[in-house]
VOMI-550059 format. One record per residue (C-alpha): residue number from 0; residue in one letter; chain; x, y, z. Coordinates in steps of 0.2 Angstrom, whole numbers, plus 5000, padded with zeros to 4 digits. Layout:
N
<rec i="NUM" aa="A" ch="A" px="X" py="Y" pz="Z"/>
...
REM end
This chain:
214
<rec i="0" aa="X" ch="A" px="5000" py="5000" pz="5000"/>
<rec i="1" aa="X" ch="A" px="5009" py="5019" pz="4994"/>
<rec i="2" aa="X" ch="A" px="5011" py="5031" pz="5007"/>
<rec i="3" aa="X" ch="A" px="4996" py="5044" pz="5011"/>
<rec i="4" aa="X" ch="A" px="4999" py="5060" pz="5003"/>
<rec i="5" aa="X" ch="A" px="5006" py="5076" pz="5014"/>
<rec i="6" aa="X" ch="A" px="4992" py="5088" pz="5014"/>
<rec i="7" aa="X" ch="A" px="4997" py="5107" pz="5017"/>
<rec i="8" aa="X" ch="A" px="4988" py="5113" pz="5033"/>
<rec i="9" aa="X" ch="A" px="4990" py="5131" pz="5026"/>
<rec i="10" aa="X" ch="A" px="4988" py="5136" pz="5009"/>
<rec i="11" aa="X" ch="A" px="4988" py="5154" pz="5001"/>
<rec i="12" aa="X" ch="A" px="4973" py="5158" pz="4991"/>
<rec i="13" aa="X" ch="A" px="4979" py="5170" pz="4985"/>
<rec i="14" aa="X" ch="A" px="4992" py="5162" pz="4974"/>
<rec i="15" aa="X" ch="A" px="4993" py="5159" pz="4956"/>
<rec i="16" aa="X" ch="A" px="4989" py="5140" pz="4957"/>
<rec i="17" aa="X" ch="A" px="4973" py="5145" pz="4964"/>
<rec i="18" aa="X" ch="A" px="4968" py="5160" pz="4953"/>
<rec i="19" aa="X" ch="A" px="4960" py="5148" pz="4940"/>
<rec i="20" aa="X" ch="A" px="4951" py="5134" pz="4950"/>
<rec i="21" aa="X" ch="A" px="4939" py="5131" pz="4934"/>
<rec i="22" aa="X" ch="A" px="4927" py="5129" pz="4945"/>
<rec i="23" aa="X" ch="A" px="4908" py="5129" pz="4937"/>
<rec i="24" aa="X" ch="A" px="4891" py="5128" pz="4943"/>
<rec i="25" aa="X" ch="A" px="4885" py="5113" pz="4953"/>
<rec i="26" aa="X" ch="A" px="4874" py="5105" pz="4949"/>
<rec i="27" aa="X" ch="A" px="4862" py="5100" pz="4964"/>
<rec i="28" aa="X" ch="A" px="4845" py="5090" pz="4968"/>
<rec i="29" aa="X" ch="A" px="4830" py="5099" pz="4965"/>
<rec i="30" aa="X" ch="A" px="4820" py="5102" pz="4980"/>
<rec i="31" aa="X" ch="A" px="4832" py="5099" pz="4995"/>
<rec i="32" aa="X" ch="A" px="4838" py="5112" pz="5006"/>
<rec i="33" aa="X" ch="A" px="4857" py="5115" pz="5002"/>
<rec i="34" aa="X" ch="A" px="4870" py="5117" pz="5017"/>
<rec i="35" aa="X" ch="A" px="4888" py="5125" pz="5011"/>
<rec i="36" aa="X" ch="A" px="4906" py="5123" pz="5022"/>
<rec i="37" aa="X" ch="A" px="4916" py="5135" pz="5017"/>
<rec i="38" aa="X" ch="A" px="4933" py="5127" pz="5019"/>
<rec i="39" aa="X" ch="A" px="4928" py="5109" pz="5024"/>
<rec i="40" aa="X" ch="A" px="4946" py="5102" pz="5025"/>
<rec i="41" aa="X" ch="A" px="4942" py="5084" pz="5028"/>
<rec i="42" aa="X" ch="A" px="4923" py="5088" pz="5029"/>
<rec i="43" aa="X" ch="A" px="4919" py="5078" pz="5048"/>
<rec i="44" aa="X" ch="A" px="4907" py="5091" pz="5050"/>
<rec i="45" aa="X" ch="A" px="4897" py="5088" pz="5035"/>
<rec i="46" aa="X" ch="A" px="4894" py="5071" pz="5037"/>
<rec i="47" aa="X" ch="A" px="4891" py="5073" pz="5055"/>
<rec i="48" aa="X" ch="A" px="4877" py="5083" pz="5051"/>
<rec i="49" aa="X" ch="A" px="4873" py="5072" pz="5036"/>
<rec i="50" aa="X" ch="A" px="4870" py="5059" pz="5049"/>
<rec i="51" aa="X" ch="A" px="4858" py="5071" pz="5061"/>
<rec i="52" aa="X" ch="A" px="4849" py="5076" pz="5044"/>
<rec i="53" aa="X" ch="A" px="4851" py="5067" pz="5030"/>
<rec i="54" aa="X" ch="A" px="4837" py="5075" pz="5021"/>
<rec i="55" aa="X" ch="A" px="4849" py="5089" pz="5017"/>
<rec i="56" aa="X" ch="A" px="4862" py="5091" pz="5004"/>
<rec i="57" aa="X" ch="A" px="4880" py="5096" pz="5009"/>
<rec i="58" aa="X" ch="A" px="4895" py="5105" pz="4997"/>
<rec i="59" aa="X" ch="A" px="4909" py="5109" pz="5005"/>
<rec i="60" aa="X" ch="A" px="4921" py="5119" pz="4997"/>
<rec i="61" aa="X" ch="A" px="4940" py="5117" pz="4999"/>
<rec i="62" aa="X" ch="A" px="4955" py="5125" pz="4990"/>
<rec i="63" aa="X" ch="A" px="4965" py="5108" pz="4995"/>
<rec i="64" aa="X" ch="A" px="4965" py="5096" pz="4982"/>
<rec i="65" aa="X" ch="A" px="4968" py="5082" pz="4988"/>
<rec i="66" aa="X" ch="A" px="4955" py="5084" pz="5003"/>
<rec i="67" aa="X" ch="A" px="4941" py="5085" pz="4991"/>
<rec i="68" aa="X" ch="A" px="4946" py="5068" pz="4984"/>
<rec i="69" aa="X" ch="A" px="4945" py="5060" pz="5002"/>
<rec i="70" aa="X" ch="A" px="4928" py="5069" pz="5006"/>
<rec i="71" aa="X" ch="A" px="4921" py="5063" pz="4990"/>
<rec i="72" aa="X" ch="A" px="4928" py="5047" pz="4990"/>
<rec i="73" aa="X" ch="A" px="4920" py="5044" pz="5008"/>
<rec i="74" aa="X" ch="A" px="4904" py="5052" pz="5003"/>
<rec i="75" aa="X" ch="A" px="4902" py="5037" pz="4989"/>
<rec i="76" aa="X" ch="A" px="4908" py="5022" pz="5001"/>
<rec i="77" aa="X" ch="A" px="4895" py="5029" pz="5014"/>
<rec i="78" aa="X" ch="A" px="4879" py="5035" pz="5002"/>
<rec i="79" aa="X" ch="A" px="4878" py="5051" pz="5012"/>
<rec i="80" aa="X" ch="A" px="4871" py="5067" pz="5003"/>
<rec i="81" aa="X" ch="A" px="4890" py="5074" pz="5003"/>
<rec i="82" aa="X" ch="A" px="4899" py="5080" pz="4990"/>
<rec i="83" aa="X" ch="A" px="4916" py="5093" pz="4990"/>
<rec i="84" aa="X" ch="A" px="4922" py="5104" pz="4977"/>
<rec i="85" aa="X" ch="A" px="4939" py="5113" pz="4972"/>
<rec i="86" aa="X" ch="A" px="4936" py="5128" pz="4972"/>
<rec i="87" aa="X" ch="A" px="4944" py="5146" pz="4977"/>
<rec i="88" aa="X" ch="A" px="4932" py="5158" pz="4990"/>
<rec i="89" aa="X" ch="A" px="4936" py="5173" pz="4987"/>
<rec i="90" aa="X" ch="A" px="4935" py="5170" pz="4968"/>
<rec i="91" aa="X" ch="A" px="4920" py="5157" pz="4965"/>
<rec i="92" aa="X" ch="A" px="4908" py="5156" pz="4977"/>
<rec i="93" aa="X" ch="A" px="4896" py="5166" pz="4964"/>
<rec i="94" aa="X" ch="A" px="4902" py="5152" pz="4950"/>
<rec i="95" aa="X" ch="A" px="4897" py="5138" pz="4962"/>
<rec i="96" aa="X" ch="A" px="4881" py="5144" pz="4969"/>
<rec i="97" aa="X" ch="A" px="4865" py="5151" pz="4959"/>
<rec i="98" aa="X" ch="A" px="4858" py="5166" pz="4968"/>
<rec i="99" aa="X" ch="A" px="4846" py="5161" pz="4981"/>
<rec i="100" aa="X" ch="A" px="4852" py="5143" pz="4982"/>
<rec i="101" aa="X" ch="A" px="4860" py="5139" pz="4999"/>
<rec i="102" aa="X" ch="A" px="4850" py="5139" pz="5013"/>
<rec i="103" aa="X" ch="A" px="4862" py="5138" pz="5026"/>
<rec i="104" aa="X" ch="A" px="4882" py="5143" pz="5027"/>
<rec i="105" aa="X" ch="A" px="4896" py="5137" pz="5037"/>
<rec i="106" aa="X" ch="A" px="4913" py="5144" pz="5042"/>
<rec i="107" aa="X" ch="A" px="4921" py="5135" pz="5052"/>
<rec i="108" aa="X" ch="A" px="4938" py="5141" pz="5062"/>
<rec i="109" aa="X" ch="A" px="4945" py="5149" pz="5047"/>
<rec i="110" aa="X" ch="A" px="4967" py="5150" pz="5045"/>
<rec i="111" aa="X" ch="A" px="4970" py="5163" pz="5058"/>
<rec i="112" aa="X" ch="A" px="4986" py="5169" pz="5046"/>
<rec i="113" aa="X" ch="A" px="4992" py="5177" pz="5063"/>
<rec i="114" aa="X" ch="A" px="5006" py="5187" pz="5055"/>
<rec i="115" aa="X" ch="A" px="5003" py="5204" pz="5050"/>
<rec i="116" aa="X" ch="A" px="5011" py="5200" pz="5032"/>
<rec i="117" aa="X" ch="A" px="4996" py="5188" pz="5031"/>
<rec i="118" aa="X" ch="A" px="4980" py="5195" pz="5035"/>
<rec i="119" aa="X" ch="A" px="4977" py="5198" pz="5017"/>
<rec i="120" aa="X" ch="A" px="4974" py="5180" pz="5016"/>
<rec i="121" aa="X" ch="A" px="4962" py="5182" pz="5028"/>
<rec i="122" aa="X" ch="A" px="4947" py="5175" pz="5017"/>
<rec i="123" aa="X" ch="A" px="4931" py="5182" pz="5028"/>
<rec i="124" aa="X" ch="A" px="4928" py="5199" pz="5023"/>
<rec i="125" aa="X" ch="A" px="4915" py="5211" pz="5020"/>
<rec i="126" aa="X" ch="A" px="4917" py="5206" pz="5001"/>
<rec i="127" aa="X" ch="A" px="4914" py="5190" pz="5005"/>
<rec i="128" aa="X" ch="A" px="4900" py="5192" pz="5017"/>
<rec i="129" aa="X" ch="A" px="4891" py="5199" pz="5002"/>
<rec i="130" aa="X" ch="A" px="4893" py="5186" pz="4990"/>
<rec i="131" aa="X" ch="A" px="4885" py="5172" pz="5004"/>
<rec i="132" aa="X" ch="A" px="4872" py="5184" pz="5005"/>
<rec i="133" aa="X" ch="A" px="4870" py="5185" pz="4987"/>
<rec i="134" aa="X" ch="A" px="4871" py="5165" pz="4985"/>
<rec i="135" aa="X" ch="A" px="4859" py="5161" pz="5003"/>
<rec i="136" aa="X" ch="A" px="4839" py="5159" pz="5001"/>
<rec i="137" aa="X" ch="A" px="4829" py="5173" pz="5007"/>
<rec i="138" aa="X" ch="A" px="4827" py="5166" pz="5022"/>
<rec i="139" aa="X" ch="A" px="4847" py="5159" pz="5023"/>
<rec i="140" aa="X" ch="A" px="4858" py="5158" pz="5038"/>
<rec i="141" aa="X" ch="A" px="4878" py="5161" pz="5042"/>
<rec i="142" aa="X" ch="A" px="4887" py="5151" pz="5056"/>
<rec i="143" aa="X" ch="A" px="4904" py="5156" pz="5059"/>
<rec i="144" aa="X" ch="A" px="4913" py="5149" pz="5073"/>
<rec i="145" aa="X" ch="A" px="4933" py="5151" pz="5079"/>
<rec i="146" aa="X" ch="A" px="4943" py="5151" pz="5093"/>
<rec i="147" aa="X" ch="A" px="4954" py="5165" pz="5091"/>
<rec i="148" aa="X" ch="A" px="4944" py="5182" pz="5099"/>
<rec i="149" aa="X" ch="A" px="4954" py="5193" pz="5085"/>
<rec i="150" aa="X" ch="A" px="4943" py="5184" pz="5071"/>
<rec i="151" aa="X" ch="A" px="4927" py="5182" pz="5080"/>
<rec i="152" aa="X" ch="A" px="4926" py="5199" pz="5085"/>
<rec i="153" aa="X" ch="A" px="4931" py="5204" pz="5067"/>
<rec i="154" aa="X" ch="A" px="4919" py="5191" pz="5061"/>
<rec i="155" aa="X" ch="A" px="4906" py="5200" pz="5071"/>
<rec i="156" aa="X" ch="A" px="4911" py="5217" pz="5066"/>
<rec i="157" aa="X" ch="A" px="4909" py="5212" pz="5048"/>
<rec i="158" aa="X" ch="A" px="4892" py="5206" pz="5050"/>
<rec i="159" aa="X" ch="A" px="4887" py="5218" pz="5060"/>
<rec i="160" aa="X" ch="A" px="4892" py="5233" pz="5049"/>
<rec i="161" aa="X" ch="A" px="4885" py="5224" pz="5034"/>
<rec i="162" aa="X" ch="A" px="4868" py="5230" pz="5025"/>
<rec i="163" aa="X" ch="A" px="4864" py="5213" pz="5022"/>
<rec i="164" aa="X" ch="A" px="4862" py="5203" pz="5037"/>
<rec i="165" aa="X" ch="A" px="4854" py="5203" pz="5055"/>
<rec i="166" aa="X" ch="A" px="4862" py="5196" pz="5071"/>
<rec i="167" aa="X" ch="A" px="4849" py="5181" pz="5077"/>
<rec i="168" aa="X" ch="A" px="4856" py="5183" pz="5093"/>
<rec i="169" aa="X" ch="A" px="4853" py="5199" pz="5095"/>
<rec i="170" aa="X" ch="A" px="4866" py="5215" pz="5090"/>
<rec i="171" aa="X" ch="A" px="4885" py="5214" pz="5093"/>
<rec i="172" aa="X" ch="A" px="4882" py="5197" pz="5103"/>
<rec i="173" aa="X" ch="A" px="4888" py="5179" pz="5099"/>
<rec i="174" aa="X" ch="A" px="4880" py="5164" pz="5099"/>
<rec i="175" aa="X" ch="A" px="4879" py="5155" pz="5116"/>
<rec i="176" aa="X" ch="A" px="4881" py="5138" pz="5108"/>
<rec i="177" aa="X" ch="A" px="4882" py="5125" pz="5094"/>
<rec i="178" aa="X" ch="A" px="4863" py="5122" pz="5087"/>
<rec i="179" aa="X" ch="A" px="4869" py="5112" pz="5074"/>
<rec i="180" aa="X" ch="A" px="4871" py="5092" pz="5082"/>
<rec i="181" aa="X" ch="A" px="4887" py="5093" pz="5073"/>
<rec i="182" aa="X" ch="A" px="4906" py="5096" pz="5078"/>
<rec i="183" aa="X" ch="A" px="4923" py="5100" pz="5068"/>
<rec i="184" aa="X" ch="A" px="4939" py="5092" pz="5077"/>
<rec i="185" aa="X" ch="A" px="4943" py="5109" pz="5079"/>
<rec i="186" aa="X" ch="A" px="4928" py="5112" pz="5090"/>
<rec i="187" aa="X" ch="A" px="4929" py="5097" pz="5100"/>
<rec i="188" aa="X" ch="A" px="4947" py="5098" pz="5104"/>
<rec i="189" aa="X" ch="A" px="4942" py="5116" pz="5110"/>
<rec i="190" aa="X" ch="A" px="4929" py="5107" pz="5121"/>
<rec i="191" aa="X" ch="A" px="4936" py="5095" pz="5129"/>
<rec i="192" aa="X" ch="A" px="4952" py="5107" pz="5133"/>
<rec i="193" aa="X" ch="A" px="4941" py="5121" pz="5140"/>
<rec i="194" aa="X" ch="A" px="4944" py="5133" pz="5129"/>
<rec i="195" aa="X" ch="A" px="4932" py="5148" pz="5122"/>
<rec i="196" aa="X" ch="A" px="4925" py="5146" pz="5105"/>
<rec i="197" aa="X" ch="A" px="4917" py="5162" pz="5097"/>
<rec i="198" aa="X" ch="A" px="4901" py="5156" pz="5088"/>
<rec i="199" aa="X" ch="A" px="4889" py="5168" pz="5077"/>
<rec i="200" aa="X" ch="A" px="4870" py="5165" pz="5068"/>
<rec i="201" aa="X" ch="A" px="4867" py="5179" pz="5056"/>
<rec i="202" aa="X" ch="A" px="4853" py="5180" pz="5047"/>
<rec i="203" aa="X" ch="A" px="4849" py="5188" pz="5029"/>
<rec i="204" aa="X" ch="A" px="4831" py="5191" pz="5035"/>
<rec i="205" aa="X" ch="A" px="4825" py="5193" pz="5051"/>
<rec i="206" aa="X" ch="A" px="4812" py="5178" pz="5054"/>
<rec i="207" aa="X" ch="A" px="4804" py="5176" pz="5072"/>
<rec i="208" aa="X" ch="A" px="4801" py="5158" pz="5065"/>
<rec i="209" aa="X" ch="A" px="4819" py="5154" pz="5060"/>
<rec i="210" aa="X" ch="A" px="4825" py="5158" pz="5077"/>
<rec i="211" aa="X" ch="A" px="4816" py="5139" pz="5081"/>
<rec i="212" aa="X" ch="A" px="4825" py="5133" pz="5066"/>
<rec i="213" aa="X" ch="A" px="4846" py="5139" pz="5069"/>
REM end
């Protein structure tokens, strides 16, 4: 049996590798809610929540090759409604997605890129914020969650300045909990170690009745 490939913890999106993903637009079952990971790495949180509601389709979208292999491989041995794409966020997200489609978005303890030299690859930004929005339902939801207080607060700031999205939990507050059934490693390493994790739920439109349902 060969050797497992290396896979880079860290990649930059913003290099020329990436620039060109030929990504295109996916092609989904009619009639199902769609749930997006931005960044799903291996994609444990997916099928987690594939398993607590598999009436759902997942994407997830990773910049790493070689893990959308594994997650779509995986998603075929088990039959779960899973799929991963190569793609780059801050370039195809709009390519992926028709307007209106996704009903609920994830962002899951994005690359912190701690040095200052980095932040540009920083890939939550107002820009971004704007095309989920553009891509969600009218009724579509954005979960972010990290453990690093620098992005959530950033995260927060983000959202909260945005003309296109409403804080669930009410203004300039996170979330108080995981709603979801469904846990990154990330997450539950964080957990089990006691260590804070900055969650947020923002809405595009405000709905008394979605609160019941995020």
């Amino acid at each position: 049996m060969g050797r497992r490939r290396r896979i880079r913890h860290h990649v930059n999106p913003l290099s020329v590798h990436h620039m060109d993903t030929g990504a295109s637009r996916l092609s989904l079952p009619p009639g199902l809610p769609v749930e997006v990971e931005l960044g799903c790495a291996e994609g444990s949180f997916l099928f987690a929540r594939a398993h607590v509601a598999p009436e759902r389709t997942y994407v997830g979208v990773e910049i790493r090759e070689a893990l959308v292999e594994r997650v779509n491989l995986r998603a075929a041995q088990e039959s779960v409604p899973v799929q991963a794409v190569y793609a780059n966020l801050n370039l195809d997200l709009e390519t992926l997605f028709a307007p209106g489609s996704v009903d609920l978005c994830h962002v899951n303890f994005p690359d912190p890129c701690f040095k200052r030299s980095q932040h540009k690859r920083r890939f939550f930004t107002l820009d971004l914020a704007g095309t989920i929005a553009q891509v969600l339902t009218p009724d579509g939801v954005l979960a972010v969650q990290t453990d690093i207080w620098d992005l959530g607060l950033e995260a927060l700031e983000i959202l909260e300045l945005s003309d296109e999205f409403e804080n669930l939990c009410g203004e300039w507050t996170f979330a108080p909990t995981n709603v979801f059934g469904a846990q990154t490693r990330r997450e539950g390493f964080c957990l089990e170690n006691g260590e804070k994790v900055w969650r947020l739920r923002f809405a595009k439109v405000r709905s008394t009745q979605r609160l019941n349902l995020y």
